[in-house]
C-alpha positions, 0 to 999 in steps of 0.5 A: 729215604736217605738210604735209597738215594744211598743206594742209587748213587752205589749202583751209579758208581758199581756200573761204570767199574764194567769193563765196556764191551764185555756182555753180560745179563746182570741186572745191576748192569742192565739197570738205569741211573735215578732220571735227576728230575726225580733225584731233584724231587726226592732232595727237596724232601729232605731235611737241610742237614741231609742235603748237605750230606748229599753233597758229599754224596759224589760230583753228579750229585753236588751238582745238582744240588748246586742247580738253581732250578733245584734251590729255587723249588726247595725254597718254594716248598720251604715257604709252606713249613716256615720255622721261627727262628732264634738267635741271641748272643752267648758266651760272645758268640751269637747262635741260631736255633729253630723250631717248625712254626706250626703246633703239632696237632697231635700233641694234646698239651705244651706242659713238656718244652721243645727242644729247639734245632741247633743251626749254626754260630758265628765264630767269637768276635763276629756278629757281636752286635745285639741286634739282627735284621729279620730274615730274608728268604732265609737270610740273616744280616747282622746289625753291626760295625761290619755287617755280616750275611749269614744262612742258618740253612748252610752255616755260611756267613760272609762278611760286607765292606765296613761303610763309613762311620757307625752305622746301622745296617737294613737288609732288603731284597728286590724281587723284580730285578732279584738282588739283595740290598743292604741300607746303610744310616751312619751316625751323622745321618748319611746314608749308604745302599750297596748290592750283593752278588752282582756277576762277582763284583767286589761290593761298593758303597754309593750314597743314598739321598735322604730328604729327612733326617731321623732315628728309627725306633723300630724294627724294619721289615721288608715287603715286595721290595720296599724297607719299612720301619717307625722313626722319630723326626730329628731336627723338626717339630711336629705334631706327630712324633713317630713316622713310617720311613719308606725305603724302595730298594729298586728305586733306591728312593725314600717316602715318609708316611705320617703316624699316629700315637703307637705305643712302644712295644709295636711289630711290623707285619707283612699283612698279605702283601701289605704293611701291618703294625701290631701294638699293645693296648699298654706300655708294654706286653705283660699279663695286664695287657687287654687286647692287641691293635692291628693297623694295616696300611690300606692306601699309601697314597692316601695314607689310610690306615684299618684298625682291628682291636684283638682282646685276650681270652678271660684266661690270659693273666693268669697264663701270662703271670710273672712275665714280660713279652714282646710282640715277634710278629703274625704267622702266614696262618694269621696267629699273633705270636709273642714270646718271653725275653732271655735265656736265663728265665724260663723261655716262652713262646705264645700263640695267640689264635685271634680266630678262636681267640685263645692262646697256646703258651710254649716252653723252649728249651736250649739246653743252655745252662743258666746264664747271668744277663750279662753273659746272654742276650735278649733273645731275637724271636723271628717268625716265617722263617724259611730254609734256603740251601743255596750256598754263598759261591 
């Protein structure tokens, strides 16, 4: 396909070499540029590592890729072939790898590993931090002193102005204004929102009013526009020790949700549309692990919770022998996924089916020699993860 978009773009360039007014019966001169509906088409059937080949194609073509009506239609059809993502920290750099989130169907067994795709880095020193927050329409806030927003598809990155303190970054998109926000918490319990990319302003820091002090413990997750993740209450006694902070990046304003017992090695979800968290049955995630939890939060109002117990097949200790799991999260095809924790071991990847109730183990291979722990960081597994090739102008 490639070569065909190749070969037009030739043809444009072979027919404005012709001396204007001179006549001639050539079919190369009588033929008609590729209509850019068409041109618009083709791209977002290409892979990413090609489109941005097609950049460099010629002017016409760089602006089309550039169109917003272009990098939004890639982006809806990127939505229906999500990839898990991966990132981890080597050698003090962290680097992104993928691979496509739905198992080949024609591949009979896993026996053989997947050779993950190469995505990008970030140059040694930047995004140093050990943990990430999850991918937002294909982009990635890194949770360090300074936070960095970076688009794997592209290889971009770009830098946010440092807020006060340590801090905690959260990444957050509003989708009926359509800005992306970042939530600050500085260690002394302060909280700070800026936006990005609002008509080339330089981004500022505007304090954030918080009525509750407390430490998340959790990853986060955000769903049509509100910020979810677990915290400890600090400086109150409860009764309940965890809750669910609520942040609306629209409003910019906090809720608080009361919680019962969750066990540490919990994920939140985004159930169709609505908060899910996925809990082991024990401390933690190994081949003594029974089943998986499923609460979905029902009504916020009411603060109603279903619950939906998911057990492992009879075959599970021994597929999951010798290792220590963490939960990643839920495919939009509603397959649990958990994966193994460094690079170092043999990495996994599991698909649990809560349909069929089985599960499919998958070994990835970085092509990464073997690292001490002290020089490789846990590996960040993320799932329906997109590929966005607007570029950070």
């Amino acid at each position: 396909m490639f070569g065909i978009l190749g070969f037009s773009a030739a043809m444009g360039k072979r027919q404005k070499q012709q001396v204007t007014g001179r006549p001639s019966n050539s079919p190369r001169e009588n033929s008609k540029e590729v209509p850019i509906d068409l041109l618009i088409d083709i791209f977002t059937r290409l892979p990413v590592e090609d489109v941005a080949r097609c950049r460099c194609v010629s002017k016409l073509w760089s602006s089309i890729l550039r169109r917003r009506d272009f990098t939004q239609l890639f982006l809806k059809i990127s939505s229906t072939r999500p990839r898990i993502l991966f990132t981890f920290l080597y050698n003090g750099r962290r680097i992104f790898y993928s691979i496509p989130q739905d198992l080949d169907p024609d591949r009979n067994n896993y026996s053989s590993p997947i050779i993950p795709y190469y995505q990008m880095h970030f140059p040694k020193g930047l995004g140093s931090s050990d943990k990430v927050c999850p991918p937002i329409l294909g982009l990635i806030c890194n949770k360090s002193k300074k936070p960095l927003i970076c688009n794997p598809s592209t290889g971009e990155y770009m830098s946010l102005p440092k807020a006060r303190n340590e801090m905690s970054p959260f990444f957050g998109y509003d989708p009926i204004d359509k800005l992306f926000k970042v939530l600050c918490l500085s260690d002394d319990f302060v909280f700070q929102v800026s936006t990005l990319g609002t008509s080339g302003e330089e981004m500022t820091w505007r304090m954030v009013e918080c009525p509750k002090r407390h430490q998340p413990v959790s990853a986060d997750i955000c769903i049509d526009g509100v910020l979810y993740y677990l915290a400890k209450r600090v400086g109150n006694i409860s009764t309940l020790p965890l809750m669910v902070v609520c942040f609306d990046f629209r409003l910019e304003r906090f809720t608080f949700l009361d919680l019962l017992l969750i066990t540490v090695s919990s994920a939140l979800i985004n159930y169709n549309g609505k908060l899910g968290i996925l809990s082991a049955s024990s401390y933690r995630v190994d081949y003594n692990t029974e089943a998986i939890e499923l609460r979905v939060l029902e009504d916020a109002d009411e603060v109603k919770w279903s619950k939906t117990v998911y057990k492992f097949p009879y075959y599970w200790k021994d597929l999951a022998a010798k290792t220590y799991l963490h939960i990643v999260g839920m495919t939009t095809t509603g397959e649990i996924v958990l994966s193994t924790y460094y690079v170092h071991n043999p990495f996994y990847i599991f698909y649990y089916n809560t349909v069929k109730n089985s599960v499919v183990r998958v070994r990835i291979d970085f092509g990464i020699k073997p690292l001490r722990a002290l020089n490789c960081s846990k590996i960040l597994t993320f799932v329906n993860h997109v590929e966005n090739v607007k570029l950070m102008d």
